[in-house]
Each structure stands twice: as C-alpha cells, then as structure tokens.
BAGUDO-242755 format. One record per residue: residue number from 1; chain; x, y, z of N, C-alpha, C in turn. Coordinates in steps of 0.2 Angstrom, whole numbers, plus 5000, padded with zeros to 4 digits. Layout:
// residues N
NODE num cadena   nx   ny   nz  cax  cay  caz   cx   cy   cz
NODE NUM      A    X    Y    Z    X    Y    Z    X    Y    Z
...
This chain:
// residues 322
NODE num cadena   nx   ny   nz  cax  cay  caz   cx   cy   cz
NODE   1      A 5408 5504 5506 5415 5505 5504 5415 5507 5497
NODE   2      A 5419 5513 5496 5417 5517 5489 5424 5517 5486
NODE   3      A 5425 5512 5480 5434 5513 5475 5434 5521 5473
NODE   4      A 5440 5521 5477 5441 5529 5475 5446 5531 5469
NODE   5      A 5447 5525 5467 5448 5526 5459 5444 5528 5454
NODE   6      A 5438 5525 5455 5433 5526 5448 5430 5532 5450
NODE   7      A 5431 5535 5454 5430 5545 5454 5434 5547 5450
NODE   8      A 5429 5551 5445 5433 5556 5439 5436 5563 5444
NODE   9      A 5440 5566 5441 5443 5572 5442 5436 5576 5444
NODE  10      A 5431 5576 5442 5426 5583 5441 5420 5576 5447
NODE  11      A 5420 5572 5447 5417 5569 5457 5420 5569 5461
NODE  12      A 5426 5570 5460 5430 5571 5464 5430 5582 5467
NODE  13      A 5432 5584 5462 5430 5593 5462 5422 5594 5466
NODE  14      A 5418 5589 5464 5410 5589 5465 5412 5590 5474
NODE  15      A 5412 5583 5475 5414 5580 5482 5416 5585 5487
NODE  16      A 5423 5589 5485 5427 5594 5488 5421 5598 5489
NODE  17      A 5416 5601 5483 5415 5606 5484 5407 5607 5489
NODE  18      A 5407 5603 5489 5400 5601 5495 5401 5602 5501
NODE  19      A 5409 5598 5503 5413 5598 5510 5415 5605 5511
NODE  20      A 5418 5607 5506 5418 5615 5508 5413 5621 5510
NODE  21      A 5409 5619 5506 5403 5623 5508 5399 5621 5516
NODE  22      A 5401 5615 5518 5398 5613 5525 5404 5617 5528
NODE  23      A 5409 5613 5526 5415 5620 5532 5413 5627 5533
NODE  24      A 5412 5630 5527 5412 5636 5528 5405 5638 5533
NODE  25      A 5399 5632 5534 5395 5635 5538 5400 5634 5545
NODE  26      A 5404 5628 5545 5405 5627 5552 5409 5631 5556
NODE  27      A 5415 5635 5551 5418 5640 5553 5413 5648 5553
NODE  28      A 5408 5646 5549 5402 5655 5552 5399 5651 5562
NODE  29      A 5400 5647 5562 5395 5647 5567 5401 5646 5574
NODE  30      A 5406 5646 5574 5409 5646 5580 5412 5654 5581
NODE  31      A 5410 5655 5588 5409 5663 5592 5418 5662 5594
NODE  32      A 5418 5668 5595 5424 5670 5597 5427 5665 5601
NODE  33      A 5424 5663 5608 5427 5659 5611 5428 5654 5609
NODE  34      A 5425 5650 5602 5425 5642 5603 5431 5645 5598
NODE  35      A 5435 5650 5596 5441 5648 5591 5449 5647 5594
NODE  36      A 5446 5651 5600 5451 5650 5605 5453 5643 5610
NODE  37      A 5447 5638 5610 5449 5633 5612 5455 5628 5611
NODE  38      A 5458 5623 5617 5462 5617 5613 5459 5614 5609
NODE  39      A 5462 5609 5606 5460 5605 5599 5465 5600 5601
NODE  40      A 5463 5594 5597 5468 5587 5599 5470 5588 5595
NODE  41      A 5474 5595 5593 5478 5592 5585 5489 5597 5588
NODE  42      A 5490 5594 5592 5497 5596 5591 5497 5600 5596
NODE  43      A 5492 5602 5601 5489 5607 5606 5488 5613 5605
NODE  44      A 5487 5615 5599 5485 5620 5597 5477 5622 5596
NODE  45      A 5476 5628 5598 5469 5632 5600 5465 5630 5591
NODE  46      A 5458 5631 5591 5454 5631 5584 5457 5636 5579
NODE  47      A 5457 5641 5582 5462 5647 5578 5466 5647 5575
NODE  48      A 5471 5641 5577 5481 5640 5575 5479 5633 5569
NODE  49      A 5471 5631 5572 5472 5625 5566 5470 5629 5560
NODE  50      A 5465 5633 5559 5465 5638 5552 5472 5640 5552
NODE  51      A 5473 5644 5555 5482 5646 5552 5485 5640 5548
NODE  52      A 5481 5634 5550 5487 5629 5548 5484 5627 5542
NODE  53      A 5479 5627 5540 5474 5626 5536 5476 5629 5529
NODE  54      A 5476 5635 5533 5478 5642 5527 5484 5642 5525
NODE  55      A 5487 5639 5530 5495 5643 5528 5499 5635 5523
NODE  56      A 5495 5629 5526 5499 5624 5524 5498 5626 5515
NODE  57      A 5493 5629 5512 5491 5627 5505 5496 5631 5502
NODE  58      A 5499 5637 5503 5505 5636 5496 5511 5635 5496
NODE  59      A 5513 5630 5500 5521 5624 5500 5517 5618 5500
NODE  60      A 5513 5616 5505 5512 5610 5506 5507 5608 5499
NODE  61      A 5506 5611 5496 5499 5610 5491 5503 5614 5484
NODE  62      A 5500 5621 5484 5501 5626 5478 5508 5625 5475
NODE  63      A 5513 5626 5478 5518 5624 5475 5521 5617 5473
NODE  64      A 5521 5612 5474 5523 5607 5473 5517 5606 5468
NODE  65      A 5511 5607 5468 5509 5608 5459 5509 5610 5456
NODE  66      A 5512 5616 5457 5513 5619 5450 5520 5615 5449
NODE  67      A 5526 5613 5452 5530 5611 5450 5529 5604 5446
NODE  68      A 5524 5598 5449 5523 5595 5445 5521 5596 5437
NODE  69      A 5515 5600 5436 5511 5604 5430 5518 5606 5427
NODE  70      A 5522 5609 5428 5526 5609 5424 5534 5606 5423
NODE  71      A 5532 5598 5424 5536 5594 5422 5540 5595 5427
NODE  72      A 5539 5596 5434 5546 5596 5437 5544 5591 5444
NODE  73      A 5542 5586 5444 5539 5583 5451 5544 5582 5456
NODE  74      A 5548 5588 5458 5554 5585 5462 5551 5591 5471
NODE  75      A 5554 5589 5475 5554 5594 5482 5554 5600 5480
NODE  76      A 5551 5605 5482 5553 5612 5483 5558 5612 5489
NODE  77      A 5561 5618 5488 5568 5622 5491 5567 5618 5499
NODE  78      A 5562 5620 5503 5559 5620 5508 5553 5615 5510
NODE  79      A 5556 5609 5512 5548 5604 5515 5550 5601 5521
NODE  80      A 5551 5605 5526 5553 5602 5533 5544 5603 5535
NODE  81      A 5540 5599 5533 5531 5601 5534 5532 5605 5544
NODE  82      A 5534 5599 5548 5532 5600 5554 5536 5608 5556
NODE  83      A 5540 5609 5555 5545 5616 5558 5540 5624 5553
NODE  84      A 5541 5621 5548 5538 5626 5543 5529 5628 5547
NODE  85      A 5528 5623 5545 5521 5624 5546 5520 5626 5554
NODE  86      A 5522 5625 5560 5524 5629 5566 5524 5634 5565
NODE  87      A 5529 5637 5561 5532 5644 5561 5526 5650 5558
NODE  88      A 5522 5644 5552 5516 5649 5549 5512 5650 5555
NODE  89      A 5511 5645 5557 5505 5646 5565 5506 5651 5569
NODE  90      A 5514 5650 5571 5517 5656 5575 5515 5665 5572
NODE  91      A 5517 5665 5565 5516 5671 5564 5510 5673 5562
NODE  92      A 5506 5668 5562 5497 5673 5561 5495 5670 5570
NODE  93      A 5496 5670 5574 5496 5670 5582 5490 5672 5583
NODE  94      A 5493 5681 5581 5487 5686 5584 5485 5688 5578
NODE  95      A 5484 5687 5570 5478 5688 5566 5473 5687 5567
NODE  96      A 5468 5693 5567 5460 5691 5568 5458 5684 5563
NODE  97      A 5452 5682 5566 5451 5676 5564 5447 5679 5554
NODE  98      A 5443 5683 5557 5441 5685 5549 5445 5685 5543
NODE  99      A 5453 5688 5547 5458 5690 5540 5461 5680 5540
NODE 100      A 5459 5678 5544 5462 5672 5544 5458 5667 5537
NODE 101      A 5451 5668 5539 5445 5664 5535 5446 5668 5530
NODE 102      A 5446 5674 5527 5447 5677 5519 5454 5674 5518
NODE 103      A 5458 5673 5521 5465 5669 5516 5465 5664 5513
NODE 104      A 5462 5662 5518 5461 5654 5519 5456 5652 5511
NODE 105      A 5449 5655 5511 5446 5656 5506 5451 5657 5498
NODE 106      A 5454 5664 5497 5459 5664 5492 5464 5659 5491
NODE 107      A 5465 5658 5496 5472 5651 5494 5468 5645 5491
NODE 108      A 5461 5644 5495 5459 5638 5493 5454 5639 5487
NODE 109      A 5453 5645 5487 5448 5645 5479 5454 5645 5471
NODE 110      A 5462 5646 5473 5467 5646 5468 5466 5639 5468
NODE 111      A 5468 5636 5473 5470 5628 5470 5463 5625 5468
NODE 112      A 5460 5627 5469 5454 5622 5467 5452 5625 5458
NODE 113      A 5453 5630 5460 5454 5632 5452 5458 5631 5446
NODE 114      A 5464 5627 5449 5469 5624 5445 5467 5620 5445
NODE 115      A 5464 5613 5451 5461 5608 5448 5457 5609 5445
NODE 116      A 5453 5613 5443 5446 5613 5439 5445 5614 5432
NODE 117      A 5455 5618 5431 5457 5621 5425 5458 5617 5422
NODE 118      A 5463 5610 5423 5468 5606 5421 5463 5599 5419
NODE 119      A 5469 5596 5413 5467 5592 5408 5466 5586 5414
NODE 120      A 5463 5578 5410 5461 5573 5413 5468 5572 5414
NODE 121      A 5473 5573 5409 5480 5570 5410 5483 5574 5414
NODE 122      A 5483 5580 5414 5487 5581 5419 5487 5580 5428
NODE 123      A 5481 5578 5429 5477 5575 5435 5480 5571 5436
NODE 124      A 5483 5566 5433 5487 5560 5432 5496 5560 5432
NODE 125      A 5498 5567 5430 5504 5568 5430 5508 5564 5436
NODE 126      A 5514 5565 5435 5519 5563 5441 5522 5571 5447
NODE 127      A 5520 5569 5454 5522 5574 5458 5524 5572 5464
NODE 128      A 5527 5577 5468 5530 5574 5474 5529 5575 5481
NODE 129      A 5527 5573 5486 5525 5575 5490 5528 5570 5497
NODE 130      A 5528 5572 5504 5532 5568 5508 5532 5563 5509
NODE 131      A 5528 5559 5506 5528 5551 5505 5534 5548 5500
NODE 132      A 5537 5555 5496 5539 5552 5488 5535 5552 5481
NODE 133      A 5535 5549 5477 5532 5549 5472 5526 5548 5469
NODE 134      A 5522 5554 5470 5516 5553 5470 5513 5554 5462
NODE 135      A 5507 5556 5462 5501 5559 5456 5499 5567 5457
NODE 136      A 5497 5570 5454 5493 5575 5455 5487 5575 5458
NODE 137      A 5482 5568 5458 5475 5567 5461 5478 5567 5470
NODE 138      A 5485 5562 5472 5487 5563 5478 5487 5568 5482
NODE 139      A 5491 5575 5477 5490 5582 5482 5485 5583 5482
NODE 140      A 5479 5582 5478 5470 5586 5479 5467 5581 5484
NODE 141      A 5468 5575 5487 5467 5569 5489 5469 5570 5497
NODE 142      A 5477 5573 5497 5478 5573 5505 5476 5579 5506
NODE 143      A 5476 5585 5503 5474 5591 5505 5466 5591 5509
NODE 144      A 5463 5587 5502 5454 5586 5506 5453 5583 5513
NODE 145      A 5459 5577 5513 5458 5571 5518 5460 5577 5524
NODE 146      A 5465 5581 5523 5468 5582 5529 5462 5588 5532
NODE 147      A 5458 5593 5527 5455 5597 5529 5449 5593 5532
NODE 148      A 5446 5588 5530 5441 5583 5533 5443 5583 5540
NODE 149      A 5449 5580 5541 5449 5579 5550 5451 5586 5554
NODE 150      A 5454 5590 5552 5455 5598 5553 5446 5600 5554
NODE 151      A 5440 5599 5551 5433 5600 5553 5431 5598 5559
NODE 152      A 5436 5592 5560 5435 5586 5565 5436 5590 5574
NODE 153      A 5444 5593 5570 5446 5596 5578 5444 5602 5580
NODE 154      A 5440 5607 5573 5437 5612 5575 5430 5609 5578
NODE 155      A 5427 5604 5578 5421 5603 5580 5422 5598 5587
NODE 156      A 5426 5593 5587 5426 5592 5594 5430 5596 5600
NODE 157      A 5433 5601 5599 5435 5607 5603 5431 5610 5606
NODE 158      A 5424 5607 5603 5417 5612 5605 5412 5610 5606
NODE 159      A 5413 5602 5607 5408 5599 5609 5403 5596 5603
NODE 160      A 5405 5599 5597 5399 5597 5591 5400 5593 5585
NODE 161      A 5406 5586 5588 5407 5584 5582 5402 5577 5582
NODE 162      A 5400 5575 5576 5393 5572 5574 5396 5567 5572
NODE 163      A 5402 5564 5569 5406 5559 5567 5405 5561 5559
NODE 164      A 5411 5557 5555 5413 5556 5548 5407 5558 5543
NODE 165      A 5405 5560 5542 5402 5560 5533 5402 5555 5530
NODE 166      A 5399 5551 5529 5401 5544 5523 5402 5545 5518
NODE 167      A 5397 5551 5515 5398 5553 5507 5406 5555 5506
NODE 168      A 5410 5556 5507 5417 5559 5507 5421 5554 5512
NODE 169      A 5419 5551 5518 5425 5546 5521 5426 5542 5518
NODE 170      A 5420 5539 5513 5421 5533 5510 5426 5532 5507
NODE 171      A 5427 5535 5498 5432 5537 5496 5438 5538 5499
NODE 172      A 5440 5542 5504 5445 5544 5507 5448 5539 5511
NODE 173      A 5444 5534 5514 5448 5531 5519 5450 5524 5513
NODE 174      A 5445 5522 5508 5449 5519 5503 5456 5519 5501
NODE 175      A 5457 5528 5499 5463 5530 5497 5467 5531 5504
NODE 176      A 5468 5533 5505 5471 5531 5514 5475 5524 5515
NODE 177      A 5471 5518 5513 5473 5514 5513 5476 5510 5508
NODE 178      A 5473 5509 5503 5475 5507 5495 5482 5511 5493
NODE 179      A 5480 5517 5493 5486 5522 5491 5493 5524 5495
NODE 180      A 5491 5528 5501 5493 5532 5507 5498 5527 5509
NODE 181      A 5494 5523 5513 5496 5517 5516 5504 5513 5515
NODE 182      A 5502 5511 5507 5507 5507 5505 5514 5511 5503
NODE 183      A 5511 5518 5503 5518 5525 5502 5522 5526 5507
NODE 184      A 5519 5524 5514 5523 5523 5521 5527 5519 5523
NODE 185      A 5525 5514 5515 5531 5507 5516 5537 5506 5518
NODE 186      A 5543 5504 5521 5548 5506 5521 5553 5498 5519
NODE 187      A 5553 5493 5514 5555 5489 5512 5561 5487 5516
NODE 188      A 5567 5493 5516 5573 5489 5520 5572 5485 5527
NODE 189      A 5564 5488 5528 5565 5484 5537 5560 5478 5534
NODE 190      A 5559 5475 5529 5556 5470 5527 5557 5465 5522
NODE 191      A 5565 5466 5521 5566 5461 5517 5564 5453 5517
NODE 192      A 5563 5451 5523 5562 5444 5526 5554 5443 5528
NODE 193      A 5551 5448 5528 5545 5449 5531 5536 5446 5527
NODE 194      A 5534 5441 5526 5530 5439 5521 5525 5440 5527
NODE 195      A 5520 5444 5528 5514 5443 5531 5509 5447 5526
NODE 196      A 5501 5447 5531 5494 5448 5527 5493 5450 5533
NODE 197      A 5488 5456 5533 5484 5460 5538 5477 5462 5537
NODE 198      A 5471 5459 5540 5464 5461 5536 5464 5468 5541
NODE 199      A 5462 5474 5539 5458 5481 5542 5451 5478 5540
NODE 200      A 5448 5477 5546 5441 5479 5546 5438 5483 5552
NODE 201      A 5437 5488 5546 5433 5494 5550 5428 5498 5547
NODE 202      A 5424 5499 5555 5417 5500 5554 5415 5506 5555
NODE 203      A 5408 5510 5552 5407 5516 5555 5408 5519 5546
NODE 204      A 5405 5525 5548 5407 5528 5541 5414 5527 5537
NODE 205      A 5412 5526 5531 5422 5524 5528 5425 5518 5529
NODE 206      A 5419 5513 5530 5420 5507 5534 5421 5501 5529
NODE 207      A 5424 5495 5532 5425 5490 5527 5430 5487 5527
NODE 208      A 5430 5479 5523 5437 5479 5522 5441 5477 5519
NODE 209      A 5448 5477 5521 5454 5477 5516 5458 5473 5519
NODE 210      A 5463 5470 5515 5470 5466 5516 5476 5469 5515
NODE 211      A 5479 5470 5518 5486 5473 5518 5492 5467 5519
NODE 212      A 5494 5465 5511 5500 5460 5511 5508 5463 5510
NODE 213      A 5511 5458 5514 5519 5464 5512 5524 5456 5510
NODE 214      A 5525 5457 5503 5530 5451 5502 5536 5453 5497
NODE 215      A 5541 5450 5499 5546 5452 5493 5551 5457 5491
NODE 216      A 5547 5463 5500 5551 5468 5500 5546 5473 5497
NODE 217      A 5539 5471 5498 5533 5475 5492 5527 5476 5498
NODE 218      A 5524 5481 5495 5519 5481 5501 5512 5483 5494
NODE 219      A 5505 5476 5497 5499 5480 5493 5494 5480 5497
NODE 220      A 5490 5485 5496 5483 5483 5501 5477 5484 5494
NODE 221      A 5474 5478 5496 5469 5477 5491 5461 5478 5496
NODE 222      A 5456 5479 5492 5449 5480 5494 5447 5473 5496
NODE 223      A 5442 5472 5502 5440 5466 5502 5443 5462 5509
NODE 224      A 5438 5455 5513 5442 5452 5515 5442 5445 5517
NODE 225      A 5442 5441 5510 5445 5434 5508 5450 5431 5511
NODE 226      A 5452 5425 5513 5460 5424 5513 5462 5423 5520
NODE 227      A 5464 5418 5522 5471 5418 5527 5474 5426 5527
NODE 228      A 5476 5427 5535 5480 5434 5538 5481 5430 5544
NODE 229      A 5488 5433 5545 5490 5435 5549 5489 5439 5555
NODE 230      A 5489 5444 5554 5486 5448 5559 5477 5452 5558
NODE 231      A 5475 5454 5561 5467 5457 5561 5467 5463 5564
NODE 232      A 5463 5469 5562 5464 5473 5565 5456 5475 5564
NODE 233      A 5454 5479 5571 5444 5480 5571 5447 5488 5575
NODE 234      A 5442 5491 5571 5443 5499 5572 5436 5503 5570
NODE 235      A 5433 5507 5573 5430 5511 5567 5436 5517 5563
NODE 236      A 5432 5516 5558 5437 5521 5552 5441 5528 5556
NODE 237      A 5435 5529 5560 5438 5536 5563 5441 5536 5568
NODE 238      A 5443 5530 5573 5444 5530 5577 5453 5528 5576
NODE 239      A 5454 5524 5570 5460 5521 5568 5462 5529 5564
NODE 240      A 5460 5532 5560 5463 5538 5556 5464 5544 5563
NODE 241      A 5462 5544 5567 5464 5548 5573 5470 5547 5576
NODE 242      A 5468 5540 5578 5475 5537 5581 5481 5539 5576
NODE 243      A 5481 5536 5568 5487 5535 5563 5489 5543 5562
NODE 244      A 5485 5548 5564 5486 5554 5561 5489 5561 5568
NODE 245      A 5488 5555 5575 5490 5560 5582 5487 5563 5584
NODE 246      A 5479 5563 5583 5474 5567 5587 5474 5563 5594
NODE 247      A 5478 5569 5601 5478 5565 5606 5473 5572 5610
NODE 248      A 5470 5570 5617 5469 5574 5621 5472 5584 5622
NODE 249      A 5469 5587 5621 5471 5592 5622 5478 5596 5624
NODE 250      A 5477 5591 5634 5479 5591 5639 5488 5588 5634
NODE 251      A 5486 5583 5633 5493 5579 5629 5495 5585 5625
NODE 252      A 5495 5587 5619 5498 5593 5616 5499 5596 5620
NODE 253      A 5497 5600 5627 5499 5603 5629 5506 5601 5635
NODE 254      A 5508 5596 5637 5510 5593 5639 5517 5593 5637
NODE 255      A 5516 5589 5629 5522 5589 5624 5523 5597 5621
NODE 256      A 5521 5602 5623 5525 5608 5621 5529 5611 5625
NODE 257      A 5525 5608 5633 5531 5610 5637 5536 5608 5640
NODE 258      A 5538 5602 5634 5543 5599 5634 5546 5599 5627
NODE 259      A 5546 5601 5621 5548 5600 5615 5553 5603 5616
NODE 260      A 5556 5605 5620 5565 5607 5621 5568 5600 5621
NODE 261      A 5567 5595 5623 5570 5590 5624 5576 5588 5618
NODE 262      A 5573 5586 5611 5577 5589 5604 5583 5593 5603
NODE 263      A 5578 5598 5607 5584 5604 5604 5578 5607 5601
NODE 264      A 5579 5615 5597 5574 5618 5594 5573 5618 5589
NODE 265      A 5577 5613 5585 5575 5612 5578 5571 5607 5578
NODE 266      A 5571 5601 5582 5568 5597 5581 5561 5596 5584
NODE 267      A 5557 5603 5587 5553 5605 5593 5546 5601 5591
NODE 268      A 5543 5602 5584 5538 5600 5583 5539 5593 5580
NODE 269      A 5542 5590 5580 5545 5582 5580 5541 5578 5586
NODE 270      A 5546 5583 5591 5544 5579 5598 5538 5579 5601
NODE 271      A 5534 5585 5597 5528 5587 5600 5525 5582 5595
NODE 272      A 5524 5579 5589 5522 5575 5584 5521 5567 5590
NODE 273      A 5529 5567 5590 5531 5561 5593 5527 5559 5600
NODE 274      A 5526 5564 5605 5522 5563 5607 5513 5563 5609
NODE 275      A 5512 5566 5605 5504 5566 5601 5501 5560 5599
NODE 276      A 5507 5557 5594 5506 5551 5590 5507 5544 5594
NODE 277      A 5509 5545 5599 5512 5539 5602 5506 5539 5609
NODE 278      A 5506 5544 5612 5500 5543 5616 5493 5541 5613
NODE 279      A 5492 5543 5607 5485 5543 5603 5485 5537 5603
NODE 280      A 5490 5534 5598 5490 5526 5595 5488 5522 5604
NODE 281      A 5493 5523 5609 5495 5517 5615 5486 5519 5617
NODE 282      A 5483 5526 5619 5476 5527 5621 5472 5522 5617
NODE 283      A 5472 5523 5610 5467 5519 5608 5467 5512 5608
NODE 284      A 5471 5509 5608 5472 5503 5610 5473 5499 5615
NODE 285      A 5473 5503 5620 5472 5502 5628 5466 5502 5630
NODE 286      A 5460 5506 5627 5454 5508 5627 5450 5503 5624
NODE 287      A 5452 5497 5618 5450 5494 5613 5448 5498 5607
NODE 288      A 5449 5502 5608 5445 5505 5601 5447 5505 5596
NODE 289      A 5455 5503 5595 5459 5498 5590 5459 5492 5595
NODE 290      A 5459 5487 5589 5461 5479 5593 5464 5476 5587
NODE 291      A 5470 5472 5591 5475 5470 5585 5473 5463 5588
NODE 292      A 5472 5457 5582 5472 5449 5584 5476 5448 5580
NODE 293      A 5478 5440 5583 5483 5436 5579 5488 5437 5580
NODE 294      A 5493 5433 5575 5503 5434 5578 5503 5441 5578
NODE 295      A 5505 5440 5587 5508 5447 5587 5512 5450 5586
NODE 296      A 5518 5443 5585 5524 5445 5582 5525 5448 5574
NODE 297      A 5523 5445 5569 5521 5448 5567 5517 5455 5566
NODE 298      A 5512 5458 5570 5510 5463 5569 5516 5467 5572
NODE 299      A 5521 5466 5575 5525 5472 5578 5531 5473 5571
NODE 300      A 5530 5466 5570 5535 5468 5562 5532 5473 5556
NODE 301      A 5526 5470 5554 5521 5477 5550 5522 5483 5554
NODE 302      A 5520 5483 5561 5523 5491 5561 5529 5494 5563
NODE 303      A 5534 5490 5560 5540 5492 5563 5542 5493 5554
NODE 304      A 5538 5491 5549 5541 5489 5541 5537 5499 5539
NODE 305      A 5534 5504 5543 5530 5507 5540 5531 5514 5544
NODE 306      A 5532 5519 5540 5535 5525 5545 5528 5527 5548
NODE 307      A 5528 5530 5554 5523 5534 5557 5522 5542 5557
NODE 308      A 5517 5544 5556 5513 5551 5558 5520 5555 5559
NODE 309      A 5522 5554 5565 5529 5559 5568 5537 5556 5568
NODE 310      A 5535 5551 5560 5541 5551 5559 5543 5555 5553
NODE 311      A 5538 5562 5551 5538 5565 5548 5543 5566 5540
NODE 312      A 5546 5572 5549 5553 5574 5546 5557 5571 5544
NODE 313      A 5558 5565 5546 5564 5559 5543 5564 5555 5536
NODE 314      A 5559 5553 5536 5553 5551 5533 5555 5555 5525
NODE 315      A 5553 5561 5527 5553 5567 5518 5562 5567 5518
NODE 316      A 5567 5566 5524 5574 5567 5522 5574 5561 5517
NODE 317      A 5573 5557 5519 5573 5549 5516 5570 5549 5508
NODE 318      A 5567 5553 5507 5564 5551 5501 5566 5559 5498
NODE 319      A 5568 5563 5500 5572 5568 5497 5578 5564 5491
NODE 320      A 5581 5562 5498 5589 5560 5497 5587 5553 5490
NODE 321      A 5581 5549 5490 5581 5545 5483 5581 5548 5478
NODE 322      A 5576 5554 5477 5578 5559 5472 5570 5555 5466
C-alpha cells in the first residue's frame, strides 16, 4: 500500500510516463480485428474506447486546467461527461485507428506538458471536476486512473489482460479511496448516520483502509485498527471494476438496445445505469465483493454515496453549489 500523497509532482509525471510507454506497446500490438471487438466498458468496440480516450482529454482534462491555472476553477460551458463523450465516440466511429492513436498522442503529449511545465504550487491549485471541488493533482490523478482501466478493456477484449500493475495501482487505488471516495459523499442522506467501514483488499493496490461517516462528514483513513461496522473483502481490481461499470460485453450491448427507455437525452445514463448495476449485483453474487456485518448499515453507506451512473446528476448537483 503506497500514500499517494508523498509522490512529488515529477513521481508522479515519472510514473504516468512508464504507464504510457507500456500503452503505447499495447496499442502497437493489437491487429485490426482485436480493435473492433466488444469491451466491458459501456458496450463499446476497443476502437470507440480510444475515441474515448482521445476525445475525453480536451473538456474532461485540457480545459478545466487550464481554467483552473488561471484562477478560474469553476465548470466549463459544457460537462454533461456521459452525453458529450457518446457524441465524440459517435463522430470518430469510422476514423481509421492510426488517425485515432496520433490524436490521442497530441492531446496527451499537450497535457502532460502542462503538467511538466507548471510550478509545485500550481499542482496544488484549486479546480473543478464532476465530483466538485478538487486540486490540479486530482485532474492528472483521474485522467491516469481512468486510462489505467481503459488498458484493462483494451486488453481483456482480447484475451490478454495479466491483472493491475502494482507500481502505478498502488498509489491509485490509495487515491481512489482516501480522495475519490470521500468526493462522492453525499452528507444530506447522512445526517443521522455514524458508521465505520474497513476495505480490505487484495491483489495488486491491495490493503487496508477504514472508511468513517460521522456528523454529516465522511473520511477514509490508511490502515485497519478499530471496531467497523461493516467489512468489505475484494481484490482491488475487482471492486474498481465493479465501482467504475465494467460489466460483460453482452450487458453493454443489451443496455443500448434499450437506452430509449429515458428519452434520448438521457440515452447514456441508462446505459451507465445499467452497466453499473449489473457489474456491482455480478460481483457480489459471484463473491468477489463480500460485504460482512450490519447490513443495515452497509445499505445506509451506499445509499449516503453517489454511484458510477449517477453521473449526470451528480455534476448537476455540484454545478448548482457553485
């Protein structure tokens, strides 16, 4: 278990750039057919997850830095992530995958060079992202995390995922949970609510933590000392699967041919909604999450915490505090 606080800005840069240098073999070695396969990521082909890859970095990333960097840490114009980022999917559809992997490259070689450019402080700044109120290390922190499991679905689509990296899930699922975690909090459904919850989880990024909610406040601390309430046993990647909607293929596809049920605005909600809800109820059907102790409890912590596909709501909600 690695504190991913005490990475400086430039182990952190280090770290990114190791990971990227594997992706980029992993993306040289998949043939024309493995880009066309499904993926557990939203039922989208390996293809659409580059598109998404590529296209999420200049709203979901590039621009809300720069707006922080320059003393602005508030939304840009447009953050509806799940509608948006569909749409960029849809429009690179039929881009060859090469023009896809040189974009993808320049967008990502701009941000990394902003972070590479920029002072200790400003790595520290205040910025905004759809949890709400975050740091500058937070947008370089979920961009890596998110492209870490996006590795995941380009590789299990095809048969060749090898599980987590410890060098890099260590740190990450730290911040995940320390950080992340506690940004999902949602106090109004917790005013009366005093419990402790130990994560221990195994496997690479493994370890464990206590997650307390009292007073309307939520922290999760490193470590697992102490009386809990509930206990939750996972490997690391099997619960960040679950938390993040990686369901069977077959599911994505399923949920798209029903994402009318909304209406068409609200298409990739439902396809969220259902990804997310099947993945979580699979894995803990299967035991590969295992909740002990008051149960009652445990439905109150998950009912105090937005999830995965409650997305959209989620960024309205923190829009509107401002």
């Amino acid at each position: 278990m690695t504190d991913f606080t005490r990475l400086t800005r430039t182990e952190w840069l280090d770290l990114a750039d190791r990971f990227y240098r594997h992706l980029d073999a992993t993306c040289a070695g998949l043939t024309a057919l493995a880009w066309e396969r499904p993926t557990s990521y939203f039922g989208w082909r390996a293809r659409d997850v580059l598109a998404h890859m590529t296209s999420a970095m200049p709203v979901n990333f590039r621009e809300v830095l720069g707006r922080a960097l320059a003393d602005n840490p508030s939304a840009p114009p447009e953050f509806d992530t799940f509608t948006r980022n569909a749409r960029e999917v849809r429009r690179r559809r039929t881009t060859p995958v090469a023009t896809l992997l040189d974009e993808f490259h320049r967008e990502l070689d701009a941000l990394l060079a902003t972070y590479g450019r920029m002072s200790d402080a400003e790595w520290e700044k205040p910025a905004w992202f759809f949890v709400g109120r975050v740091r500058v290390r937070t947008l370089f922190l979920a961009q890596f995390a998110d492209n870490v499991f996006h590795e995941r679905d380009l590789l299990r689509a095809n048969g060749r995922w090898k599980g987590l990296d410890a060098e890099y899930a260590a740190p990450l699922v730290d911040w995940f949970l320390r950080e992340l975690r506690p940004a999902m909090f949602r106090p109004e459904r917790a005013r009366e609510l005093r419990a402790a919850m130990r994560y221990r989880l195994r496997g690479p990024g493994g370890g464990d933590w206590t997650l307390t909610v009292t007073d309307g406040a939520c922290r999760v601390e490193r470590g697992g000392d102490g009386r809990v309430d509930v206990t939750l046993v996972a490997e690391a990647e099997d619960l960040f699967a679950a938390a993040q909607a990686r369901a069977a293929p077959w599911v994505g596809r399923v949920a798209r041919a029903v994402d009318w049920i909304r209406g068409p605005a609200r298409a990739e909600d439902t396809v969220a909604a259902i990804t997310g809800i099947t993945s979580l109820a699979r894995a803990v059907a299967l035991r590969r999450i295992r909740v002990g102790g008051n149960r009652a409890v445990a439905a109150s912590l998950n009912r105090a915490f937005w999830h995965f596909w409650e997305r959209t709501t989620m960024t309205v909600a923190n829009i509107a505090k401002g």
